[in-house]
Backbone as CSV, one residue per row, in Angstrom:
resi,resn,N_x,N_y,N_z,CA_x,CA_y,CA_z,C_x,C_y,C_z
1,UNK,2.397,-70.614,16.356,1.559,-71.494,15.563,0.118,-71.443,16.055
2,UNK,-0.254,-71.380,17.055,-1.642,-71.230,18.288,-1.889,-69.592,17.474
3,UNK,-1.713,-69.250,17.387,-1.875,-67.699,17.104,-2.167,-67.811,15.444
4,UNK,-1.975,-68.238,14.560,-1.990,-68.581,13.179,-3.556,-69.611,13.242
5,UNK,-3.451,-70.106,13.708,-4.861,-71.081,13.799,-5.713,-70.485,14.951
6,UNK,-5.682,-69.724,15.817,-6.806,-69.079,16.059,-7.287,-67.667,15.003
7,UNK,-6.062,-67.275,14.610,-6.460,-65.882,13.280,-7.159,-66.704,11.968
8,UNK,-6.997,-67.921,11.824,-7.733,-68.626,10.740,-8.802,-69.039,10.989
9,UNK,-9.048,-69.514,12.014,-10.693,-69.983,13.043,-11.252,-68.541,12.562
10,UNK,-10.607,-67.496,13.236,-11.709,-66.205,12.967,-11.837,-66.249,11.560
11,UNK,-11.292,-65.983,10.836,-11.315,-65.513,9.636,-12.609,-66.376,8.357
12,UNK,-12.170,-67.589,8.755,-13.330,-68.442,8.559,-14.612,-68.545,9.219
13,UNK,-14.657,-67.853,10.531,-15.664,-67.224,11.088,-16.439,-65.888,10.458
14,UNK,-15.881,-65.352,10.176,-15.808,-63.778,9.781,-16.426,-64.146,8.217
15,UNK,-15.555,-64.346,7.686,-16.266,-64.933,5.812,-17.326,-65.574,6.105
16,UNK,-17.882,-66.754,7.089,-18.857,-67.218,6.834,-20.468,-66.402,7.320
17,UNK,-20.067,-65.563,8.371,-20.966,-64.975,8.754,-21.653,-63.567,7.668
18,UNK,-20.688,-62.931,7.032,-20.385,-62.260,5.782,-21.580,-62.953,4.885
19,UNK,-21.251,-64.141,4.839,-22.147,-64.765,3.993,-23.531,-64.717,3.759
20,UNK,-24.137,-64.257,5.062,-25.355,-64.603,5.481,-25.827,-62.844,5.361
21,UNK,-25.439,-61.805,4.752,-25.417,-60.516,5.115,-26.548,-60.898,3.789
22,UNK,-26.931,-59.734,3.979,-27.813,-59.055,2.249,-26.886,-57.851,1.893
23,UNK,-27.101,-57.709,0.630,-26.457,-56.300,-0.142,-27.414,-55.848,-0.745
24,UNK,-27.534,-54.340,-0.504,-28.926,-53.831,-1.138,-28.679,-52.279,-1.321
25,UNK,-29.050,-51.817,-2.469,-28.448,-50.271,-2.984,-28.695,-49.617,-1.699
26,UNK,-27.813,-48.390,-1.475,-27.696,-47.904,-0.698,-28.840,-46.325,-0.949
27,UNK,-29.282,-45.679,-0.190,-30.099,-44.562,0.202,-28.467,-43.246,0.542
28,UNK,-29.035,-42.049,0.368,-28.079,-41.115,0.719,-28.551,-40.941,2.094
29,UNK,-27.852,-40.481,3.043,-27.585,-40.224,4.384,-27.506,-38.550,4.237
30,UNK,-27.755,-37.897,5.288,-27.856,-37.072,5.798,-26.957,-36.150,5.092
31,UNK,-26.403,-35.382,4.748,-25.173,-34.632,3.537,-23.752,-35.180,2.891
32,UNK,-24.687,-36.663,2.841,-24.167,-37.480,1.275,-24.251,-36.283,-0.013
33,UNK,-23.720,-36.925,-0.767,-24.260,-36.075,-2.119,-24.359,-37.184,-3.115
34,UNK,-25.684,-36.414,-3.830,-25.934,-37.655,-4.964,-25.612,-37.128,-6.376
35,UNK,-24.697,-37.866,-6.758,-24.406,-36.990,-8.328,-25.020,-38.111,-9.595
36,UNK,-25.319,-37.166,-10.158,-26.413,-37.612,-11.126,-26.073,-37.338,-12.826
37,UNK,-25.118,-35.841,-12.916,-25.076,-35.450,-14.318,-25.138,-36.121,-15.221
38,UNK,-23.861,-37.488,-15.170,-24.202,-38.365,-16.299,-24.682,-40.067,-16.068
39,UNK,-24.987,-40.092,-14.673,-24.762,-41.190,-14.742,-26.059,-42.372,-15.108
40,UNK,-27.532,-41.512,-14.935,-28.054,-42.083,-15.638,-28.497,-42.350,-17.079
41,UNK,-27.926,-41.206,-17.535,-27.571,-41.030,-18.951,-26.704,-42.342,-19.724
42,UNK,-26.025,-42.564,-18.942,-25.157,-43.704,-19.393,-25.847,-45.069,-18.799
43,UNK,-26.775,-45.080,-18.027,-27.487,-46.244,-17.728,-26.933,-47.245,-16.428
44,UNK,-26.731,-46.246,-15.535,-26.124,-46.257,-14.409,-27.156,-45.944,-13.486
45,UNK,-27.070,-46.440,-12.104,-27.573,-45.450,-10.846,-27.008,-44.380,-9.810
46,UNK,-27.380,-43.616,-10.323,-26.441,-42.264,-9.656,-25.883,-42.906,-8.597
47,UNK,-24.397,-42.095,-8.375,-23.410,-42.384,-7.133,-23.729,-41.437,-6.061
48,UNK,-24.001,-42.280,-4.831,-23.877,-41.814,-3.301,-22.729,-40.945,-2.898
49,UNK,-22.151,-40.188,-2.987,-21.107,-39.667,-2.581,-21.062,-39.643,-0.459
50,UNK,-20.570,-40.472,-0.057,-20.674,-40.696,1.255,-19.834,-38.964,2.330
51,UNK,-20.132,-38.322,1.975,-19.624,-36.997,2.394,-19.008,-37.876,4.281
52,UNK,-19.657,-37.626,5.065,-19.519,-37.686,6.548,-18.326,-39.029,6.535
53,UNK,-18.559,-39.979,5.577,-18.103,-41.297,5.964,-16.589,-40.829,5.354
54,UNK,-16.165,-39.924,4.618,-14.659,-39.214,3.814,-14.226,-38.331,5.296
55,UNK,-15.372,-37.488,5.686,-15.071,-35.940,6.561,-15.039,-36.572,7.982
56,UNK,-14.871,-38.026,8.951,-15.026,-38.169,9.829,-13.257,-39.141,9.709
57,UNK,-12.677,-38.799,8.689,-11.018,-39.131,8.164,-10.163,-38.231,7.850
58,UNK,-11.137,-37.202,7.113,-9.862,-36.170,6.907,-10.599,-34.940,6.917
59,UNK,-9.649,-33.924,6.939,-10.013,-32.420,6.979,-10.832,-31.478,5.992
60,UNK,-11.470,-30.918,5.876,-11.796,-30.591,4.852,-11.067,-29.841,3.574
61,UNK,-10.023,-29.558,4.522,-8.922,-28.812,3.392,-7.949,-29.817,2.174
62,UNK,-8.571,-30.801,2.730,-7.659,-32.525,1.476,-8.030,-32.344,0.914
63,UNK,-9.579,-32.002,0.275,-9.891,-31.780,-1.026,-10.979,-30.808,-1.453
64,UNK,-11.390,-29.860,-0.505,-11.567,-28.644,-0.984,-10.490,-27.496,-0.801
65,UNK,-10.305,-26.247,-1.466,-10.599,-26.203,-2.850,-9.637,-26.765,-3.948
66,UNK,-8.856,-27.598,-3.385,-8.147,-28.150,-4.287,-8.243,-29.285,-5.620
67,UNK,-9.213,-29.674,-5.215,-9.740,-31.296,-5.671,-11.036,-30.886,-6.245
68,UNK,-11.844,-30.311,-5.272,-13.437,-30.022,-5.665,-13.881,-28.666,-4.532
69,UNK,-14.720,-27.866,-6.152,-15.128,-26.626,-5.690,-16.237,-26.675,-4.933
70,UNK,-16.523,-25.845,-3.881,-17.549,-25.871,-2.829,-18.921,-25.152,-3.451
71,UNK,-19.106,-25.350,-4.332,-20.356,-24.865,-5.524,-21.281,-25.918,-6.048
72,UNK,-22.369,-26.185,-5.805,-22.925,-27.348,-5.986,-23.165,-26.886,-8.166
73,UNK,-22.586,-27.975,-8.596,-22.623,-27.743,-9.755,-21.437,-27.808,-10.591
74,UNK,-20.855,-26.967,-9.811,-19.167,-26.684,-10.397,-18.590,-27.884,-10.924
75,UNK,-18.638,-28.863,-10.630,-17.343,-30.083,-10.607,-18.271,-30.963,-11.529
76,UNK,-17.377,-30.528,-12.853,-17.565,-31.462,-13.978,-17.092,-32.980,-13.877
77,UNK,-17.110,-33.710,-13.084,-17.305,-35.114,-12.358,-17.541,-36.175,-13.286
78,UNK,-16.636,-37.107,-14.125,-16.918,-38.118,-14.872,-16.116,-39.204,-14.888
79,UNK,-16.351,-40.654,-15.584,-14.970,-41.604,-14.814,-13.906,-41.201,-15.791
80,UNK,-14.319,-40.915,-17.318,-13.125,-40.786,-17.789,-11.691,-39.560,-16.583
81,UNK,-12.496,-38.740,-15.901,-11.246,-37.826,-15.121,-11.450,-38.499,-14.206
82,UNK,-12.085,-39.237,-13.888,-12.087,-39.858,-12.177,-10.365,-41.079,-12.459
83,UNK,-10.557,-42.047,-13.859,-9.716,-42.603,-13.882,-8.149,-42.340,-13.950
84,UNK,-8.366,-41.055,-14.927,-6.730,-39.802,-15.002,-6.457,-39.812,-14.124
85,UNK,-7.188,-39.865,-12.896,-6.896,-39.283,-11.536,-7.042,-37.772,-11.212
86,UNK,-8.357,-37.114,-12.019,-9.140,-35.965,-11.325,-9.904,-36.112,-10.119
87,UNK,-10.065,-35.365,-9.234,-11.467,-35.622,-8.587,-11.217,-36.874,-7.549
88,UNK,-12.432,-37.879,-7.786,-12.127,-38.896,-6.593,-11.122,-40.149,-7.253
89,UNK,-10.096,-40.187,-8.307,-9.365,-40.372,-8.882,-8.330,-40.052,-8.256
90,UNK,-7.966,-38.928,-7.540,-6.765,-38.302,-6.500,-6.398,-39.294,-5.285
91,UNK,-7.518,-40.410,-4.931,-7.030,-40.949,-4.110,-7.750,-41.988,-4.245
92,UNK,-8.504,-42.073,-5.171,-8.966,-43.695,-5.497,-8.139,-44.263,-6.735
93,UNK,-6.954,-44.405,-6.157,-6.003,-44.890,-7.614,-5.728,-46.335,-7.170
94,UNK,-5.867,-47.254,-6.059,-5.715,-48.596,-6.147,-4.364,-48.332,-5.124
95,UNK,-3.980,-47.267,-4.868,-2.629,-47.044,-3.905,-2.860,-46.409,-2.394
96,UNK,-3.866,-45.402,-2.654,-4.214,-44.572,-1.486,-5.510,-45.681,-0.649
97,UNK,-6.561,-45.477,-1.990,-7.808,-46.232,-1.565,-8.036,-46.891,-2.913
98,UNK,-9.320,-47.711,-3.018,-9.449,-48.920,-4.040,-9.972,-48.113,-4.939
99,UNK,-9.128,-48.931,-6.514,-9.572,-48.071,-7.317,-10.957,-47.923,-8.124
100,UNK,-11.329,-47.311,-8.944,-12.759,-47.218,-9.482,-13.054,-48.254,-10.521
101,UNK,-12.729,-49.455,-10.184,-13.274,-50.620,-10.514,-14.146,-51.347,-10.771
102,UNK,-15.021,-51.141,-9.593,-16.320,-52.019,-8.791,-17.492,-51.131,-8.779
103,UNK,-18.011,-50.956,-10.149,-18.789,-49.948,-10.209,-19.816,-49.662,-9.171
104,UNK,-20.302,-50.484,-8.609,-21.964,-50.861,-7.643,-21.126,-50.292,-6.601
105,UNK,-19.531,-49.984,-6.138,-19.233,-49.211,-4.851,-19.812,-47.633,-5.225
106,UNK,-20.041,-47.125,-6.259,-20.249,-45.667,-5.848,-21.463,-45.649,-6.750
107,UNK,-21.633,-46.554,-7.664,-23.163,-46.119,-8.376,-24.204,-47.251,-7.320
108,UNK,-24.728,-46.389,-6.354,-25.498,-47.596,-5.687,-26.588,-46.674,-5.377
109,UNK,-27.224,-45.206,-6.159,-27.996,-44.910,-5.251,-29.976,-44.832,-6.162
110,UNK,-30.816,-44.384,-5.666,-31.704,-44.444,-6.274,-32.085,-43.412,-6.650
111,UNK,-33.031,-43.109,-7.881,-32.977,-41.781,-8.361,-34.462,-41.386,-7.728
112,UNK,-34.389,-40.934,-6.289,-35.473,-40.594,-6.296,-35.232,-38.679,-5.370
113,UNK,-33.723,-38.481,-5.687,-33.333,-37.194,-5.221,-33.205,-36.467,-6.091
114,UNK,-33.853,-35.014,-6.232,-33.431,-33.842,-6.975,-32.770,-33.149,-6.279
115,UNK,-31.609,-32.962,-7.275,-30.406,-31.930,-7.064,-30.211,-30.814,-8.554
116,UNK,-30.183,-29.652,-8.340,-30.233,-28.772,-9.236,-28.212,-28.954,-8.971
117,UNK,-28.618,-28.546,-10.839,-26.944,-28.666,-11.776,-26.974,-27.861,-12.636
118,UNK,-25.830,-27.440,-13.038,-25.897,-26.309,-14.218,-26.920,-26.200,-14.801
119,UNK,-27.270,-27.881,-15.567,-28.018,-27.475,-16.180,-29.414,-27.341,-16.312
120,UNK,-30.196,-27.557,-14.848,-31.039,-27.582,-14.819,-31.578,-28.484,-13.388
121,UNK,-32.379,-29.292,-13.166,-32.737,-30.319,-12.414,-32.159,-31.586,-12.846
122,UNK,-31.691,-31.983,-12.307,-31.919,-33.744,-12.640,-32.314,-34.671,-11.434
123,UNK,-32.764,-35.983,-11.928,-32.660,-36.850,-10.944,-32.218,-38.206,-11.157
């Protein structure tokens, strides 16, 4: 019972301090990737793809070349296949990891990166 009410002391510790945080779009990091094809098109802010924060969990062989081609460009990337479960859909299904729900988790970034894509530049 001592053990149940000190894990609740924290926890109510923990949420309240939470509280006091700021949330603020995120910047890409060092070989993040920022994908862009459609997403400001649709009136979105391109998604951060957190590369290091995936590759410091698993191998690189989980999802290249199986999942996604090592070709900047290649990977026709959208939610309708993200939700099928293409792509980051393979393990963001709500079972492995959380699913693609909460849009502001992956569209959080600012468009101030150019990345060349099939079809051209975007940002």
């Amino acid at each position: 019972m001592k053990k149940v009410i000190i894990f609740l002391s924290f926890s109510v510790l923990v949420i309240s301090l939470l509280s006091f945080v700021e949330l603020r779009p995120t910047q890409a990091e060092y070989a993040d990737l920022t994908l862009n094809r459609y997403a400001e098109q649709a009136g979105m802010p391109p998604v951060i793809f957190p590369h290091w924060f995936h590759r410091i969990r698993f191998k690189c062989k989980v999802c290249h070349e199986d999942i996604f081609l090592m070709r900047q460009g290649s990977n026709d990337i959208n939610m309708a296949k993200i939700i099928q479960g293409e792509y980051c859909g393979k393990c963001h299904n709500g079972k492995i990891a959380w699913a693609p729900l909460y849009c502001d988790r992956c569209h959080s970034g600012q468009s101030t990166i150019v990345i060349p894509s099939a079809r051209g530049f975007l940002k």
